[in-house]
DRENKOLDO-441169 format. One record per residue (C-alpha): z, x, y. Coordinates in nm, 4 decimals. Last residue first. Example, Ala and Ser with C-alpha at 12.3 -4.5 7.8 and 13.67 -1.06 7.14 Angstrom:
<atom up="0.7140" east="1.3670" north="-0.1060"/>
<atom up="0.7800" east="1.2300" north="-0.4500"/>
END
This chain:
<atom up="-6.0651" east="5.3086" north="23.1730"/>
<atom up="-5.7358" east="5.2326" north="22.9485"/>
<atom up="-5.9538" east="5.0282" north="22.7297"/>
<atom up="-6.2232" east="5.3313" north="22.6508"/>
<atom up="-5.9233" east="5.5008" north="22.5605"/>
<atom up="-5.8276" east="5.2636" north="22.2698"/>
<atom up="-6.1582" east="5.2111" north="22.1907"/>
<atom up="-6.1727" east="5.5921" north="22.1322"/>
<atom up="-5.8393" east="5.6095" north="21.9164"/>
<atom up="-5.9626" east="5.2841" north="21.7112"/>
<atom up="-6.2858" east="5.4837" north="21.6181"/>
<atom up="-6.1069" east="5.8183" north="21.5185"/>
<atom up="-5.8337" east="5.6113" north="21.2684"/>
<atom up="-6.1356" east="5.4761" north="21.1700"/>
<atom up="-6.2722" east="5.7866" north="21.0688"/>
<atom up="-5.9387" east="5.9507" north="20.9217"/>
<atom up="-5.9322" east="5.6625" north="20.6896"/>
<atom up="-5.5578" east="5.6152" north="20.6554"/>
<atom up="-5.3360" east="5.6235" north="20.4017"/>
<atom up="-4.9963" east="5.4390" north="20.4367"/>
<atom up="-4.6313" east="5.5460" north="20.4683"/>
<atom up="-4.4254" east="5.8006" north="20.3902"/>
<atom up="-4.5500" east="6.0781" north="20.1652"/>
<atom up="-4.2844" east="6.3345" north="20.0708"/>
<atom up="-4.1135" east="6.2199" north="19.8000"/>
<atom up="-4.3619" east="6.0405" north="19.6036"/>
<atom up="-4.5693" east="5.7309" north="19.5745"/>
<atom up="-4.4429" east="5.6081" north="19.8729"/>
<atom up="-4.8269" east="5.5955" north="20.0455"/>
<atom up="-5.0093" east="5.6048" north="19.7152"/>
<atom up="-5.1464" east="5.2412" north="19.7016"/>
<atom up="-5.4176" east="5.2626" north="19.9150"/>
<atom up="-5.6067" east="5.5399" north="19.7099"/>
<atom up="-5.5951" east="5.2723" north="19.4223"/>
<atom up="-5.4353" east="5.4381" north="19.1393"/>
<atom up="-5.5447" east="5.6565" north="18.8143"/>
<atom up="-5.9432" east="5.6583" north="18.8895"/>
<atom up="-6.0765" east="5.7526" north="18.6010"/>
<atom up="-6.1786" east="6.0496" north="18.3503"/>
<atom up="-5.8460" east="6.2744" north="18.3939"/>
<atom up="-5.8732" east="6.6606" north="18.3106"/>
<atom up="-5.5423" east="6.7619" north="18.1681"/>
<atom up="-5.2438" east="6.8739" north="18.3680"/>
<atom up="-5.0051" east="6.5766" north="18.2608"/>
<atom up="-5.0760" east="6.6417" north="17.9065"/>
<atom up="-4.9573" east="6.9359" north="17.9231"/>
<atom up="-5.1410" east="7.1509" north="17.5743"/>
<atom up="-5.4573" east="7.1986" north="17.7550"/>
<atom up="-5.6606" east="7.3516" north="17.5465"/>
<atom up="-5.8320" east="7.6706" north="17.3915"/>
<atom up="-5.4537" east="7.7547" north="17.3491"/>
<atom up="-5.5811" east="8.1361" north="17.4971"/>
<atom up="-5.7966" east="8.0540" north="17.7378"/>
<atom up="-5.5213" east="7.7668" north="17.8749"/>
<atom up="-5.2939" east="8.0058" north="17.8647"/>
<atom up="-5.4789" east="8.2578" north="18.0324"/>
<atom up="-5.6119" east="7.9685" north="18.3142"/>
<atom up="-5.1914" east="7.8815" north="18.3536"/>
<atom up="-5.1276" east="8.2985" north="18.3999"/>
<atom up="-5.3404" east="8.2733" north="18.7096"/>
<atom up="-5.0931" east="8.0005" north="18.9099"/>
<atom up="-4.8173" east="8.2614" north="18.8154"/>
<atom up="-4.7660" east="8.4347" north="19.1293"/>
<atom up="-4.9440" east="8.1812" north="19.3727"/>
<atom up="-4.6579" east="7.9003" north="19.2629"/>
<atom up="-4.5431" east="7.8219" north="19.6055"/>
<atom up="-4.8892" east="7.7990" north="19.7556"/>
<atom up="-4.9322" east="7.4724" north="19.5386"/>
<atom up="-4.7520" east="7.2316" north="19.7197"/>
<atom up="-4.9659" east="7.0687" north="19.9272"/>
<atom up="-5.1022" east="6.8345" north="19.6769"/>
<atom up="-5.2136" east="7.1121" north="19.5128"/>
<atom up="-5.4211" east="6.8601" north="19.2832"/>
<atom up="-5.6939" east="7.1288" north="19.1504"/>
<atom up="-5.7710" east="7.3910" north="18.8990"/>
<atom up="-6.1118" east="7.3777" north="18.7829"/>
<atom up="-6.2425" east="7.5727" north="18.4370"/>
<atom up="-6.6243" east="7.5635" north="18.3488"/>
<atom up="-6.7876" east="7.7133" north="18.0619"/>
<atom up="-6.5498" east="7.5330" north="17.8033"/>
<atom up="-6.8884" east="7.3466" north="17.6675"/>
<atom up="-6.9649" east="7.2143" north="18.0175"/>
<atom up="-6.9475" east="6.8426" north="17.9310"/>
<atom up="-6.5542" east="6.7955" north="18.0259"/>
<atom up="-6.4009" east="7.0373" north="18.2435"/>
<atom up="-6.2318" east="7.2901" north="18.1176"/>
<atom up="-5.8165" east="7.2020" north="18.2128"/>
<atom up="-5.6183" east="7.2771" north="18.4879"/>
<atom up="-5.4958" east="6.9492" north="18.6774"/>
<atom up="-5.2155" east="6.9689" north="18.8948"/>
<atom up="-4.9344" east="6.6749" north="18.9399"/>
<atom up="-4.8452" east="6.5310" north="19.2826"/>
<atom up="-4.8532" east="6.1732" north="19.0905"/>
<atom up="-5.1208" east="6.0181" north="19.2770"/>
<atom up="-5.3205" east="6.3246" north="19.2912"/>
<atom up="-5.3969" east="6.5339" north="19.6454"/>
<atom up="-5.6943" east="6.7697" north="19.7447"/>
<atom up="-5.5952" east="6.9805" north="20.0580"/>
<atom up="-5.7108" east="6.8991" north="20.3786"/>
<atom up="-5.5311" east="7.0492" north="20.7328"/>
<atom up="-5.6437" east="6.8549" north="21.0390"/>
<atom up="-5.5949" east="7.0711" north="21.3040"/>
<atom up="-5.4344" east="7.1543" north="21.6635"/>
<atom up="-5.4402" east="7.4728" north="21.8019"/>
<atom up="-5.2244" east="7.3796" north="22.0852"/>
<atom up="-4.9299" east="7.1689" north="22.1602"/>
<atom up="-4.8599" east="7.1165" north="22.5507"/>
<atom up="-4.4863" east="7.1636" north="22.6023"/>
<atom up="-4.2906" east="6.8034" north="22.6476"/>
<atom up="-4.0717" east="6.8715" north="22.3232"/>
<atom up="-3.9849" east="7.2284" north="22.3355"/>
<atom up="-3.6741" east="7.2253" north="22.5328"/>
<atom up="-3.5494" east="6.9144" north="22.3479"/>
<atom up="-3.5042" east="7.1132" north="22.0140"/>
<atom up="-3.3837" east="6.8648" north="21.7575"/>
<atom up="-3.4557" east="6.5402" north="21.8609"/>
<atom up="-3.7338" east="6.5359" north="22.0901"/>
<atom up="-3.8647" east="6.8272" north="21.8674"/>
<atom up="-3.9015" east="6.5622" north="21.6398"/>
<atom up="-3.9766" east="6.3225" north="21.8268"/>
<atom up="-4.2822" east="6.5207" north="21.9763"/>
<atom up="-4.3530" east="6.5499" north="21.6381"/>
<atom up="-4.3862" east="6.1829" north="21.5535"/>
<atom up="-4.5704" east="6.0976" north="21.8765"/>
<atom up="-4.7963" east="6.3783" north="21.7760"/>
<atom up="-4.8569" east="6.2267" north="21.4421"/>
<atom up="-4.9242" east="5.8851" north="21.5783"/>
<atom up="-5.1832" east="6.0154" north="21.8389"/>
<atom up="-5.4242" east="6.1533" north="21.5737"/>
<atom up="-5.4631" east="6.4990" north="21.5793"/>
<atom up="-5.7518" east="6.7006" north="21.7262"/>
<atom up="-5.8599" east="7.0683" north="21.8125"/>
<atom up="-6.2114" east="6.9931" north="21.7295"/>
<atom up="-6.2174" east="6.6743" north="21.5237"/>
<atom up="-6.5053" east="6.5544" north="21.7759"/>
<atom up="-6.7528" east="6.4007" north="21.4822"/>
<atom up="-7.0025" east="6.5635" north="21.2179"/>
<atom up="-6.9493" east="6.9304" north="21.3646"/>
<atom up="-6.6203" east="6.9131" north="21.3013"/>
<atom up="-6.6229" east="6.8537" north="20.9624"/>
<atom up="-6.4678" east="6.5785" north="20.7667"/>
<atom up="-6.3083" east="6.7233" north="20.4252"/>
<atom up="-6.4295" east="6.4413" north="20.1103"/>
<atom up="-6.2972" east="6.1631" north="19.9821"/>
<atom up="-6.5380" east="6.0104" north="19.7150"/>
<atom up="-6.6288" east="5.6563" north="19.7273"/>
<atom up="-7.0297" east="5.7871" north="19.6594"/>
<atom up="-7.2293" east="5.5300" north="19.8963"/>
<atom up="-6.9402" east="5.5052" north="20.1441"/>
<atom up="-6.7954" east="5.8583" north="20.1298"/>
<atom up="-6.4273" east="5.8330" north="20.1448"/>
<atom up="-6.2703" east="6.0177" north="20.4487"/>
<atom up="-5.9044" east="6.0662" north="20.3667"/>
<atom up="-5.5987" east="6.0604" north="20.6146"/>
<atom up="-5.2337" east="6.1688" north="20.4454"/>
<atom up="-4.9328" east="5.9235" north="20.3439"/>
<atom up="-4.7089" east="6.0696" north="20.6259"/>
<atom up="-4.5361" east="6.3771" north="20.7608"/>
<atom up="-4.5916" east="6.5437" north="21.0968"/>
<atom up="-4.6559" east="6.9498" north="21.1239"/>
<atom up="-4.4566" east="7.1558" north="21.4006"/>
<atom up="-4.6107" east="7.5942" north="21.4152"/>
<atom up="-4.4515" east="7.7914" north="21.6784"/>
<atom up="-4.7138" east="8.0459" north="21.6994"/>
<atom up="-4.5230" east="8.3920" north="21.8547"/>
<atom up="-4.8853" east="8.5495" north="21.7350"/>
<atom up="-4.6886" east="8.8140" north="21.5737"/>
<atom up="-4.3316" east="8.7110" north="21.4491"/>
<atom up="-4.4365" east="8.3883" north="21.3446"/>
<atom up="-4.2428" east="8.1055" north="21.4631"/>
<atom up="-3.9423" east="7.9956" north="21.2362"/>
<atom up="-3.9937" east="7.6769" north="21.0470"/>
<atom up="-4.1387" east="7.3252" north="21.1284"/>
<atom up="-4.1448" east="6.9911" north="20.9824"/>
<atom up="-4.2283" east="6.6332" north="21.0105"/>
<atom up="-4.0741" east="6.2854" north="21.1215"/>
<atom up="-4.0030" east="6.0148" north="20.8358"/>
<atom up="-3.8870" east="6.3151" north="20.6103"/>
<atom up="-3.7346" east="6.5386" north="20.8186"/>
<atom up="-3.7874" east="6.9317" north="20.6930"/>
<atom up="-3.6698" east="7.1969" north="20.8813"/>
<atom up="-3.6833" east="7.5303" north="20.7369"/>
<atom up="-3.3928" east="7.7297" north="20.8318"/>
<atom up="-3.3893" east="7.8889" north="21.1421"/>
<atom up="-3.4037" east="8.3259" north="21.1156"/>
<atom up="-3.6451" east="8.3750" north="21.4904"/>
<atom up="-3.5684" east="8.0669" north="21.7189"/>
<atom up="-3.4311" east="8.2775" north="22.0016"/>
<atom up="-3.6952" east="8.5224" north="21.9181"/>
<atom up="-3.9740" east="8.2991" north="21.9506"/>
<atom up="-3.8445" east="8.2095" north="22.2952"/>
<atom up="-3.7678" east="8.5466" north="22.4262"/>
<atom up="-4.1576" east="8.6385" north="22.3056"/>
<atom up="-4.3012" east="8.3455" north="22.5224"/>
<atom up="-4.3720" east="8.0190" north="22.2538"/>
<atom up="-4.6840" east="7.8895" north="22.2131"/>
<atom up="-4.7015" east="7.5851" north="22.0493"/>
<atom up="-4.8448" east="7.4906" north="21.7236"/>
<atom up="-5.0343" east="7.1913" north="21.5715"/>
<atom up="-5.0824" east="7.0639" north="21.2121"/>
<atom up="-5.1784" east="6.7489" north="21.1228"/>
<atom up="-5.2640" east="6.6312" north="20.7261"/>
<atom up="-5.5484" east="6.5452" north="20.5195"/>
<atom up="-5.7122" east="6.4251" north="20.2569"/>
<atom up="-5.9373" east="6.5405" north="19.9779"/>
<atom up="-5.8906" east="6.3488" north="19.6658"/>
<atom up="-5.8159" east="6.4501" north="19.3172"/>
<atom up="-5.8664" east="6.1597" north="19.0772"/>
<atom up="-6.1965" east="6.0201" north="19.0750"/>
<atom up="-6.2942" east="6.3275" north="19.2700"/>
<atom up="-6.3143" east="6.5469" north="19.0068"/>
<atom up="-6.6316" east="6.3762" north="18.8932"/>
<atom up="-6.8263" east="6.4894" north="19.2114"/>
<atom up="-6.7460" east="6.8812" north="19.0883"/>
<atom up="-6.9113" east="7.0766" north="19.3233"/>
<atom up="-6.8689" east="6.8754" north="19.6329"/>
<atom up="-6.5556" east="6.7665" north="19.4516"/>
<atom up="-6.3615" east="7.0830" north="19.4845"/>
<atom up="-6.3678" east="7.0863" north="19.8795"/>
<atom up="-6.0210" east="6.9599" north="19.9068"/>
<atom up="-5.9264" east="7.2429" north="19.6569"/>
<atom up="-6.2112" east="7.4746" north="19.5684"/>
<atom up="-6.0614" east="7.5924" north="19.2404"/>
<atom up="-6.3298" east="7.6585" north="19.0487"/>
<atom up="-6.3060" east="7.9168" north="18.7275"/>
<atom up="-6.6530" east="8.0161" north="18.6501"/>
<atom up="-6.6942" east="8.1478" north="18.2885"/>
<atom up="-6.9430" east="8.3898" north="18.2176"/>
<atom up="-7.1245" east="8.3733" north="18.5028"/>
<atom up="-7.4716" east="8.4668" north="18.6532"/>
<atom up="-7.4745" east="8.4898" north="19.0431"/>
<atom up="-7.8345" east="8.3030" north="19.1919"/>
<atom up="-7.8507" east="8.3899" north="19.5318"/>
<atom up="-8.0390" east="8.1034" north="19.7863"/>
<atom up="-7.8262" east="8.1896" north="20.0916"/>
<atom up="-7.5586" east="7.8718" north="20.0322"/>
<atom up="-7.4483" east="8.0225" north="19.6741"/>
<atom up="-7.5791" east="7.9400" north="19.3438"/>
<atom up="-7.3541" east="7.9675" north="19.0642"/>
<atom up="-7.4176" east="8.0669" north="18.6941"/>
<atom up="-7.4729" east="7.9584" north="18.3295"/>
<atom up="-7.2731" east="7.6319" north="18.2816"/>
<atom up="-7.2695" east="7.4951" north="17.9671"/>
<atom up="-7.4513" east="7.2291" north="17.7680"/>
<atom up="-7.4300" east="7.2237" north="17.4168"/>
<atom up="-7.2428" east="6.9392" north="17.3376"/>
<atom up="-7.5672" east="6.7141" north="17.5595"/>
<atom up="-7.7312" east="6.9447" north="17.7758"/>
<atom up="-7.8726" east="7.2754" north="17.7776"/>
<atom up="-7.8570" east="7.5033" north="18.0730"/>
<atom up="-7.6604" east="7.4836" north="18.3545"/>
<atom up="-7.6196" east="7.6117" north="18.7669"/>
<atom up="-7.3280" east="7.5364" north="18.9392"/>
<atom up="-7.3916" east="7.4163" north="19.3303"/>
<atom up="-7.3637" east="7.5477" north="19.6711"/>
<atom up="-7.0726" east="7.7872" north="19.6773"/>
<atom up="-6.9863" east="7.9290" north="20.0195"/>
<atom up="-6.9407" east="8.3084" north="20.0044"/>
<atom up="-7.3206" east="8.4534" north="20.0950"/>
<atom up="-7.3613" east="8.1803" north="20.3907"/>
<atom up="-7.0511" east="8.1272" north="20.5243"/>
<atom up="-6.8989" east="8.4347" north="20.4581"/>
<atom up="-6.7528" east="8.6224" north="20.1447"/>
<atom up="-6.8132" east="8.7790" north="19.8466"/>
<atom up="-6.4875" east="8.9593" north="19.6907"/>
<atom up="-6.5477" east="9.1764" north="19.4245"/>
<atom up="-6.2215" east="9.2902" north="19.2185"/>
<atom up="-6.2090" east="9.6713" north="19.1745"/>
<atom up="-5.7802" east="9.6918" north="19.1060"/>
<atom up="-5.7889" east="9.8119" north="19.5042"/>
<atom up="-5.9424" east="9.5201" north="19.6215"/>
<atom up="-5.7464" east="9.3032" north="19.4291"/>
<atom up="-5.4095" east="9.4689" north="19.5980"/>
<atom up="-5.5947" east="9.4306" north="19.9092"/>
<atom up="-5.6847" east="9.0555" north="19.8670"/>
<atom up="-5.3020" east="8.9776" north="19.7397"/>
<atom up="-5.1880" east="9.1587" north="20.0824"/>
<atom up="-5.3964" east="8.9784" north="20.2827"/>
<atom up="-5.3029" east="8.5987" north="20.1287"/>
<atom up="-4.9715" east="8.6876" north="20.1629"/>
<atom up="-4.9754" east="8.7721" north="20.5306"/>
<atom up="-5.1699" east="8.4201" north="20.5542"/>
<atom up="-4.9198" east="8.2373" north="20.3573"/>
<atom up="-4.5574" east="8.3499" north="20.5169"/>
<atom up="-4.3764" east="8.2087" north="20.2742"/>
<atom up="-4.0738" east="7.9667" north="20.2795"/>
<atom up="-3.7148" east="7.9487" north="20.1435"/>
<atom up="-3.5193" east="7.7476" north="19.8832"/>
<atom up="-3.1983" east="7.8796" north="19.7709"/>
<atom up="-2.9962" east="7.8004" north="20.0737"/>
<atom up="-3.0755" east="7.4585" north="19.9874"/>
<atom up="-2.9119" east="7.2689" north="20.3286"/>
<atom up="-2.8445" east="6.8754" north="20.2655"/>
<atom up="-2.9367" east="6.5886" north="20.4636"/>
<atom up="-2.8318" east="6.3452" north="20.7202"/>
<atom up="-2.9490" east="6.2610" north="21.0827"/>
<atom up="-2.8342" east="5.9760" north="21.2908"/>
<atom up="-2.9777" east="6.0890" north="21.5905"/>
<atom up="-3.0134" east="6.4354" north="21.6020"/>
<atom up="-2.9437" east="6.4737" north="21.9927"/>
<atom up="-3.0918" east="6.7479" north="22.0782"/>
<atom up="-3.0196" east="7.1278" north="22.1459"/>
<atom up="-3.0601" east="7.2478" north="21.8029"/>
<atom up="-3.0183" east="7.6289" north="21.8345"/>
<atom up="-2.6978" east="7.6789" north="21.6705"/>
<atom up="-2.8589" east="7.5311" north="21.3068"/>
<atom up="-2.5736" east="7.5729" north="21.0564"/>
<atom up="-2.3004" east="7.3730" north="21.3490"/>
<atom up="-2.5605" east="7.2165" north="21.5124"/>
<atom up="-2.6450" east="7.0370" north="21.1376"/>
<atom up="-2.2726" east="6.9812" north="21.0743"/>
<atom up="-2.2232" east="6.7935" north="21.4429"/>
<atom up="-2.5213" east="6.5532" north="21.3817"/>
<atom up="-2.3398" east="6.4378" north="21.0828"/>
<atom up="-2.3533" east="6.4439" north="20.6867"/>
<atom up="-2.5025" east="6.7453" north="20.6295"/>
<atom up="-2.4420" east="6.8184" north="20.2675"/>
<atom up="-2.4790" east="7.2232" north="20.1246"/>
<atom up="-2.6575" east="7.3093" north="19.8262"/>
<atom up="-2.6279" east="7.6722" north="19.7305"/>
<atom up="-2.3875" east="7.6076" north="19.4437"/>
<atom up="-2.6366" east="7.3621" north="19.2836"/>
<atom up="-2.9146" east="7.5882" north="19.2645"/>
<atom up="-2.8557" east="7.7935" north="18.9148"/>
<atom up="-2.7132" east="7.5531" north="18.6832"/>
<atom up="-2.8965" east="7.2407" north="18.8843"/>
<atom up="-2.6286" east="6.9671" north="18.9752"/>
<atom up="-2.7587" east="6.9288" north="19.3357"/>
<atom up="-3.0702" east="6.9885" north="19.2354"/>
<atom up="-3.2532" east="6.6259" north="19.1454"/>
<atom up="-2.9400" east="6.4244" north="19.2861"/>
<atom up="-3.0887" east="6.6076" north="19.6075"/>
<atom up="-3.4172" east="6.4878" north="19.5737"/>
<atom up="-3.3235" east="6.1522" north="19.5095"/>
<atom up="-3.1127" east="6.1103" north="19.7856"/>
<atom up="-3.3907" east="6.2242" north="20.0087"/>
<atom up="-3.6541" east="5.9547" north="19.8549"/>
<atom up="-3.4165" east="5.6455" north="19.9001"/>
<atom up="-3.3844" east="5.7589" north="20.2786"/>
<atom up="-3.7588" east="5.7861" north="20.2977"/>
<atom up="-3.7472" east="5.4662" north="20.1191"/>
<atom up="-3.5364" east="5.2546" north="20.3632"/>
<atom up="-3.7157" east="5.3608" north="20.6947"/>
<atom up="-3.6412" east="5.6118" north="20.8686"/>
<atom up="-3.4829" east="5.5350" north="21.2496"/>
<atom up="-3.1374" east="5.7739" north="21.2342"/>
<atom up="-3.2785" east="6.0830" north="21.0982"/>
<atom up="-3.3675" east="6.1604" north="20.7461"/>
<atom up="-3.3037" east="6.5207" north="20.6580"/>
<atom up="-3.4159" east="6.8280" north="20.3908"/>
<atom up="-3.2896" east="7.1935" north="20.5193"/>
END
């Protein structure tokens, strides 16, 4: 379910007309598109909604759908597990320091990688797809596929709440946020706000890269605009919900390209030695299934054949600049560090 409510602004409105003129006369999706043109039409699909829903439109895709990623994620490592894949994980033995090469010039060509406890593995053929984290590795990557971030926070439901919300449709408002049926287990109620995204660009370097919490007090944080948007959100669609304390709060980084397009191609100077897949821009847990068969293609073509998936070698767009850029980001970037700075002068005020 894809809505505006009554106070977005004139391109988030723009931005969910285009998206349905983009299926609603798709062969195999258009007769599972469904317009909500009144508050009244989304109670009616969504009994639950308590709120207002001020000025709300949209359209319900009964063909679109969600996953549940972490489930996934343990299944997929099983199924590896069993096929004699070797995983090596932790902090220390699974965190990637640096690629190792030899040669340089044409001939150069990545050898191995060295991981955080000293252990040199020898490679083949390293595949890196490190998202947010992917230019630590690869600095150059960075020119074009930057780490920022979004808010995510949860609230925890009883198990007669979670089950009164158990089968909603995704809810997606785009000048508010999202949410989707609480998980089963944990009874998690999980509310993220929408935006342009927070970076935190290196000064010496310019390249965005995931803030730590042990380098400032992240821990359990969101900015105060995105929980004024949620809280809105709920405000407006399930009332009940909207005053609860939110817990489990993050800030979510993925790496993001101006255009939301990947890029899967050998990196330049590594004589084919080194593949990186990157760009998610927060949608690439959808395509899980098939994201492997892109690396055989591109093993097998030798190169990348889509042009909008090769390696780029500049800086496409000033990071400022890709608020409205597409569908789903409204409104500015932010440097999650100032962002951090006027939030504590802020308080310090109120004292």
């Amino acid at each position: 379910m894809v809505a505006t409510s009554g106070s977005a602004p004139a391109k988030a409105t723009k931005h969910l007309q285009d998206a349905l003129a983009s299926i609603k006369h798709h062969q195999l999706i258009k007769s599972h598109v469904s317009p909500l043109n009144t508050p009244g039409d989304f109670r009616k699909l969504f009994w639950q909604f308590r709120g207002s829903v001020t000025g709300f439109k949209g359209y319900l895709n009964r063909f679109a759908g969600y996953a549940h990623s972490s489930g996934a994620m343990e299944g997929i490592h099983q199924h590896l597990c069993g096929r004699g894949v070797k995983f090596i994980l932790g902090s220390q033995h699974g965190k990637v320091d640096k690629l190792v090469y030899e040669g340089s010039g044409v001939s150069r060509h990545c050898t191995a990688i060295e991981t955080a406890d000293g252990i040199v593995h020898k490679s083949a053929l390293v595949v890196s797809c490190l998202g947010a984290f992917q230019a630590e590795i690869l600095p150059q990557v960075g020119s074009f596929s930057i780490a920022k971030s979004w808010s995510v926070a949860h609230i925890q439901l009883t198990r007669a709440e979670a089950d009164l919300l158990r089968g909603i449709p995704v809810l997606n408002v785009r000048d508010l946020g999202f949410f989707f049926e609480p998980d089963p287990e944990t009874k998690l109620f999980k509310i993220c706000p929408l935006g342009a995204g927070y970076i935190n660009t290196d000064r010496c370097s310019g390249i965005s890269l995931p803030l730590f919490d042990n380098q400032t007090s992240t821990q359990d944080y969101i900015p105060g605009e995105d929980e004024r948007k949620m809280r809105q959100l709920l405000k407006e669609t399930l009332p009940w919900l909207a005053e609860r304390p939110f817990v489990d709060k993050k800030m979510c980084w993925f790496a993001d390209t101006a255009d939301s397009e990947y890029c899967i191609d050998f990196v330049p100077e590594t004589n084919r030695s080194v593949i990186v897949m990157t760009g998610d821009s927060g949608h690439g847990f959808k395509m899980m299934p098939i994201a492997g068969s892109w690396v055989l293609d591109l093993l097998k073509n030798g190169q990348q054949e889509l042009a909008r998936w090769q390696f780029r070698n500049s800086r496409e767009q000033d990071l400022k600049d890709w608020g409205d850029a597409v569908s789903w980001r409204i409104g500015t970037t932010k440097e999650i560090r100032t962002v951090l700075e006027e939030e504590a002068n802020n308080s310090k005020a109120r004292l």
